[in-house]
C-alpha positions in Angstrom: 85.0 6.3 56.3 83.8 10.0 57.1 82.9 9.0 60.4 86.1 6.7 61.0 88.1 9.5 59.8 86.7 12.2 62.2 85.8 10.4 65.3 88.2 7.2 64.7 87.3 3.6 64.6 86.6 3.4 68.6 84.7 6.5 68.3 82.1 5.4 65.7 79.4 3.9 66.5 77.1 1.2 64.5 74.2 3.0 65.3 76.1 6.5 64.2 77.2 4.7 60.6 73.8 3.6 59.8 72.1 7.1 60.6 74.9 8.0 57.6 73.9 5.7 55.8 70.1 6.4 56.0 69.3 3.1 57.8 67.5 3.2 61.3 70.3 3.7 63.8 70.7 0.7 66.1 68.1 -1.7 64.3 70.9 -3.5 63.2 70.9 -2.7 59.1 74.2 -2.3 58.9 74.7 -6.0 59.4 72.1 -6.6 56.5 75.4 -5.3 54.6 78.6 -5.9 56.6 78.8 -8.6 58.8 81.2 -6.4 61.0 82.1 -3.0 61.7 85.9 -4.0 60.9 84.4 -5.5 57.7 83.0 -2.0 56.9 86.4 -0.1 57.8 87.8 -3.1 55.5 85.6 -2.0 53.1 86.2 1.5 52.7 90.1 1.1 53.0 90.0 -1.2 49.8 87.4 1.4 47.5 90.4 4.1 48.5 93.1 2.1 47.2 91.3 1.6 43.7 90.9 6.0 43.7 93.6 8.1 42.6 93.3 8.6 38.8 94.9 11.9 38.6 98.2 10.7 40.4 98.5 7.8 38.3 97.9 9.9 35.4 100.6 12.2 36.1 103.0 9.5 37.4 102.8 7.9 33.6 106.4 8.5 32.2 105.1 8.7 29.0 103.2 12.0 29.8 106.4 14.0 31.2 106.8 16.9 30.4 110.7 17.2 29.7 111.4 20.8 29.0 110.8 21.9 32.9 112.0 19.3 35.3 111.0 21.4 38.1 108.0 22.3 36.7 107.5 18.6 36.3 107.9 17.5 39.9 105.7 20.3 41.1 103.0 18.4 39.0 103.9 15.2 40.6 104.1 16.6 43.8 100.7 19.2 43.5 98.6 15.8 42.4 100.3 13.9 45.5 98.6 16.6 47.7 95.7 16.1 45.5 95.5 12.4 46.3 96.2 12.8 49.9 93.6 15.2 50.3 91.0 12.8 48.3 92.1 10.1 50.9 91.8 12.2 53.7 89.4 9.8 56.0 91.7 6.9 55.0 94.9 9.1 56.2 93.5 9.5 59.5 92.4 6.1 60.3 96.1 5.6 59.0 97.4 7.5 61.6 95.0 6.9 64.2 93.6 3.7 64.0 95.5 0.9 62.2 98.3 0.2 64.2 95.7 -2.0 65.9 94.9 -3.4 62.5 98.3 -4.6 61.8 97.1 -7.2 58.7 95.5 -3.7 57.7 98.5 -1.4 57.7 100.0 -3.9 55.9 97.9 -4.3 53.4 97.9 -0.2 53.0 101.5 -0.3 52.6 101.2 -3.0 50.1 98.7 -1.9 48.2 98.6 1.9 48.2 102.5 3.3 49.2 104.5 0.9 47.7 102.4 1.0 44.4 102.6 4.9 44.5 106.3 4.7 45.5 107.2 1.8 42.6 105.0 4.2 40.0 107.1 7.6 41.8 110.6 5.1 41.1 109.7 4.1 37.1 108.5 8.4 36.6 112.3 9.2 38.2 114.0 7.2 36.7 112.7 8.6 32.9 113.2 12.2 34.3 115.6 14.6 33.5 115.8 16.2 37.0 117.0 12.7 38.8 119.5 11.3 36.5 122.1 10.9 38.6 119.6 10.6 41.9 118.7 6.9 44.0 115.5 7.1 42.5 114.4 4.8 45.0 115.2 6.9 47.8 114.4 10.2 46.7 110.8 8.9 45.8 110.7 8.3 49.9 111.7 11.8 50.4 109.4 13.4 48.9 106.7 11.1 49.9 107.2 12.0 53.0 107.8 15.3 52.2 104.4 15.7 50.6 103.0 13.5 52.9 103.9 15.5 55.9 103.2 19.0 54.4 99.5 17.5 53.4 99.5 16.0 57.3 100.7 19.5 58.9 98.0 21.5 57.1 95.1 19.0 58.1 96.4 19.1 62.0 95.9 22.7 61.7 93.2 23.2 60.0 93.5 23.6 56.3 97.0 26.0 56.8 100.4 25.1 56.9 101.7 25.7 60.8 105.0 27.5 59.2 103.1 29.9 57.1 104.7 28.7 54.1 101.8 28.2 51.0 101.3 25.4 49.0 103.1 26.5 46.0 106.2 28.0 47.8 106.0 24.8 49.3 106.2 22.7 46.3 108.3 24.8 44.4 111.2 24.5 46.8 111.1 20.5 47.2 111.0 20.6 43.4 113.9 22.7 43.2 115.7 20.6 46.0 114.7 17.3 44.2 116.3 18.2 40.2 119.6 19.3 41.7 122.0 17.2 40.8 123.2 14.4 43.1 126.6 15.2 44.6 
């Protein structure tokens, strides 16, 4: 997934992915294991979707903080970035790759964003800050709020194009996202 993630699936070799792996490059190993390249980038796309401890941790309604609703979705939000940043590779074969995968996309949408974005929905709902919010929508925004900061600061190279820090960052969706709806 390292290799997919900087070069991109086209880019990759088989004889590249088993030098990675410690197999002789281009004797064929690979297929001792996988009986495709695809099957590999299968692979490695399912093993990310079973990561991601820490967001479902903090996503647990049960373990919200309710005295700081701000406070609360910077958490959410921090261990979004968190996530993102744990499933870098699998982000950039997102973007790059998988539209000529589309059985693959799908199956990322299915089984990582609307898993996080049901989990986001249920942690909204129980919150003080979104009350009176579309829980269903504002877990969209700032997915792709998130989602886009995390993208912007990989594009660049590990900072934010704007100049605006993580934690500025964060603490302004938060504030946006426990005003009350209008």
């Amino acid at each position: 997934m390292s290799l997919f993630g900087r070069q991109g699936y086209r880019g990759t070799t088989i004889a590249q992915i088993e030098l990675a792996a410690g197999l002789a490059p281009g004797a064929g190993g690979l297929y001792r294991h996988f009986p495709s390249k695809r099957a590999l980038l299968e692979a490695g796309l399912r093993r990310q979707f079973d990561a991601g401890q820490e967001l479902a941790e903090v996503l647990d309604p049960a373990a919200m903080p309710r005295d700081n609703p701000v406070a609360a979705v910077v958490a959410v939000a921090r261990a979004g970035l968190r996530r993102l940043e744990q499933e870098r590779d699998l982000n950039r074969v997102l973007v790059r790759d998988l539209a000529d995968f589309p059985d693959l996309l799908a199956e990322v949408r299915d089984r990582e964003l609307r898993r996080v974005h049901r989990a986001l929905v249920a942690w909204l709902r129980a919150s003080p800050a979104a009350a009176d919010a579309d829980s269903e929508a504002l877990a969209a925004v700032l997915m792709g709020a998130v989602s886009h900061f995390w993208m912007m600061r990989d594009i660049f190279g590990g900072e934010h194009p704007l100049g605006v820090d993580e934690e500025r960052y964060l603490s302004a969706l938060a504030a946006l996202a426990a005003r009350p709806a209008r």
